[in-house]
N, C-alpha and C positions, 0 to 999 in steps of 0.2 A: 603432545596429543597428536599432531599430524604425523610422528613418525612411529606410534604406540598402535603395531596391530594387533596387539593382544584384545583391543577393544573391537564390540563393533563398530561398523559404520555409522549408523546412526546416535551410538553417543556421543561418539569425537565433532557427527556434526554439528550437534546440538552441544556439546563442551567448547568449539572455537566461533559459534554464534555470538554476536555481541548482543546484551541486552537491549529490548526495544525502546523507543526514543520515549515510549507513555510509562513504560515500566520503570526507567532512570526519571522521569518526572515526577514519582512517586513519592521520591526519595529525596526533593525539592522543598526548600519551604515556600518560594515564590519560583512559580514555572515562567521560564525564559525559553521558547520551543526553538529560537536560534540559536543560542548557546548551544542548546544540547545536544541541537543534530550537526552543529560545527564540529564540537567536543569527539562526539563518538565519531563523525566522519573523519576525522585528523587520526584518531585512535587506529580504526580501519586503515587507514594508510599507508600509517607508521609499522601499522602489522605486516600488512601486506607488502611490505619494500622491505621488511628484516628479513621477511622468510621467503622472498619471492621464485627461490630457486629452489626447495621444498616444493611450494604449492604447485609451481610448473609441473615438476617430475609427480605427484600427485597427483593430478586432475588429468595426464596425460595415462598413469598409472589404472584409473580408475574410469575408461574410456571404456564401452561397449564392446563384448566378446563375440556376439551372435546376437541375434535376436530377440525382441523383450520377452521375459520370464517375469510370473509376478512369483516368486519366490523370497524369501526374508534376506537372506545373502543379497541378493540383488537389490532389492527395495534400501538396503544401507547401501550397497556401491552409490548409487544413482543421488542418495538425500548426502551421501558426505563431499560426491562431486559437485553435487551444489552449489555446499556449501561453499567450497572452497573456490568455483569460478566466480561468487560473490566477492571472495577477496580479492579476486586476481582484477576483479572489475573499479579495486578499489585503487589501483595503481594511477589514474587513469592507464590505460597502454591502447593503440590498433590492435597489438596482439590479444589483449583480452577481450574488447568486439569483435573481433576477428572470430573468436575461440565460441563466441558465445552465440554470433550467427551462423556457425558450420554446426555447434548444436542445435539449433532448434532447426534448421534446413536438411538434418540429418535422421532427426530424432520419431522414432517410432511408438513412442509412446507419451501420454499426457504431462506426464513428469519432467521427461526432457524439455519437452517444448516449453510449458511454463516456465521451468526454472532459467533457462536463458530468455523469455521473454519477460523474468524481471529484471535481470540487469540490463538488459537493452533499453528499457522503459527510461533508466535515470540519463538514459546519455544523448547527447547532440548526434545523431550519425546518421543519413540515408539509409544506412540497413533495419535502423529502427524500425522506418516507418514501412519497409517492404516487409520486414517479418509479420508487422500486425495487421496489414494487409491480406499478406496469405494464409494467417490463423482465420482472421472476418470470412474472408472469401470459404476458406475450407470448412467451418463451423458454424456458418449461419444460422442454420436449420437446426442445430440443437441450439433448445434455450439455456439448458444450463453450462455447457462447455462457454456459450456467447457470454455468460454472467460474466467468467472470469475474464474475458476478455476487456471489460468492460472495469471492473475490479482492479484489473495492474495496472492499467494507464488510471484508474485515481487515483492510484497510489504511489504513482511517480512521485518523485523528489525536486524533479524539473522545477525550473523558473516558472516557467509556463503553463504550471500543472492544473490554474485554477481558469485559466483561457480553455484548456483542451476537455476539461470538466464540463463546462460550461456548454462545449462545443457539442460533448458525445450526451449531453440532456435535451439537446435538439435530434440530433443522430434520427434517423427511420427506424432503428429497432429500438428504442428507447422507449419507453411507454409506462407512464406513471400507473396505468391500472394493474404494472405487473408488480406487485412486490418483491420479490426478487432480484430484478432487474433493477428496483430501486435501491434496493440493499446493496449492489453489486454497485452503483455508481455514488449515488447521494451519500447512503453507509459507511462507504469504504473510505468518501475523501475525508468526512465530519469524523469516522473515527480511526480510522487508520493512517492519515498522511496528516500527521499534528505540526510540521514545520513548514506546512503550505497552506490548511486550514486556519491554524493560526497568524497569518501575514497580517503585520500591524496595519494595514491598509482597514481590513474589515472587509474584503470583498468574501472571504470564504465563509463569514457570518452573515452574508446579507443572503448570499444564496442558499444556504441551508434554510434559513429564515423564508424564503421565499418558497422553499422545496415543500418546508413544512403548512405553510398559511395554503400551498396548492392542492397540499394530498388530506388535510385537517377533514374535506367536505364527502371526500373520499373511501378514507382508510384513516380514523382519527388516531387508531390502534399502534400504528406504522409511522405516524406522523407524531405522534406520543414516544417514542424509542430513540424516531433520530433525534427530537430536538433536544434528549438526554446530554447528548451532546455538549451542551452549555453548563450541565450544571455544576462543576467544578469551575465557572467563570470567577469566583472570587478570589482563587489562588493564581492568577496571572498580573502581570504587571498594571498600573492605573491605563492606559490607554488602550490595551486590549479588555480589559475590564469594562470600559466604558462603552466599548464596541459594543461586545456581546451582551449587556443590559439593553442599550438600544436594541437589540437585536430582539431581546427575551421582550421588552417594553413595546413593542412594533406586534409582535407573534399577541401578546394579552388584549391589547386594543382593539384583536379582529372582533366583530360584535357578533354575534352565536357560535362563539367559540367551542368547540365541542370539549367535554368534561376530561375523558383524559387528558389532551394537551392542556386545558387550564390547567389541570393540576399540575404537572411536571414543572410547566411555567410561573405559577404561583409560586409553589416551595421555591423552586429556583430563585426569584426575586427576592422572598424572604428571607433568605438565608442573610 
């Protein structure tokens, strides 16, 4: 696929995509969210260290000619160089944070910069934190450019994704009366980063659980959706199992609980 131009861009990038960590849990009969994001993370590895001199010549191949053009030709260079600085992210290497900070410190359009500030998200490195720095600092003032901002650091893979979580729901632009912005932070970690949401500890269930009983009085509609969240809890192991019942058990106790979240909560428990 990486050396097949007869395709376009955008299918190759979406053909060497590995399936996401919810989508391979699908396919589970008891979900393990470390397993699976070890599993595909080893997989990613293995890939990216067979073909690592391909995806180099690739991603250097598929490097900016002039100026952003939103034309279709371009719109696949940019989604399959993506794709492929994700693999090159998966070696670990310098060279691939190296690659992926001179992208977004380069990049002239939204595409670029997001796509290398997801791979900078999952990694330990000073450049991390000055890239998302200069997106903050440069995107303030629009709130939905800030969403995503707010979006890829939940959705780190990091050790520490559920401390920085934590951190950017205090943040100054953070503000539970925006739904949006809650979608963008509370959303993205509860649904979208499942091997740090699910940490056998119970902390990413206690905060969502927290997020929810906060915004219930609020926005019940919103606080009805995330705390969906949970309701596949009977297919995890007994200890996370137990968590997130506590969790659902803690959310039913609130007393004038509003009717939507009852209900989510209810079913959920019955199940």
């Amino acid at each position: 696929v990486l050396g097949d131009e007869t395709l376009d861009g955008s299918l190759r990038a979406l053909a060497i995509t590995l399936p996401a960590e919810k989508v391979i849990a699908q396919e589970v009969p008891v979900i393990d969210p470390d397993a699976i994001h070890d599993v595909r993370n080893r997989l990613g590895q293995w890939l990216a260290r067979a073909h690592a001199e391909k995806l180099w010549s690739l991603y250097a191949a598929l490097a900016p000619n002039g100026p952003y053009r939103h034309e279709r030709e371009q719109i696949d260079r940019r989604r399959l160089r993506h794709s492929v600085l994700r693999f090159l992210a998966w070696t670990p290497s310098e060279k691939a944070i190296a690659a992926a900070f001179a992208q977004y410190m380069s990049a002239d359009n939204m595409s670029d910069a997001q796509g290398a500030l997801f791979v900078l998200a999952d990694h330990d490195d000073p450049r991390r934190e000055e890239a998302f720095s200069h997106f903050h600092a440069r995107w303030r003032s629009d709130p939905l450019v800030l969403d995503k901002w707010f979006t890829i650091q939940a959705t780190s893979t990091r050790s520490d994704a559920l401390e920085r979580v934590r951190a950017l729901a205090r943040h100054e632009d953070f503000n539970l009366g925006n739904p949006n912005r809650v979608r963008a932070l509370v959303g993205a970690f509860s649904a979208g980063n499942a091997v740090r949401f699910h940490e056998s500890g119970g902390g990413g269930y206690a905060f969502l659980a927290d997020a929810v009983l906060e915004l219930d009085g609020r926005n019940p509609q919103l606080a009805s959706r995330l705390v969906s969240a949970f309701n596949d809890w009977r297919r995890y192991d007994d200890v996370r199992q137990r968590a997130m019942q506590g969790a659902l058990e803690r959310i039913a106790a609130r007393p004038a609980l509003s009717k939507d979240v009852y209900e989510i909560v209810s079913r959920a428990l019955s199940r």
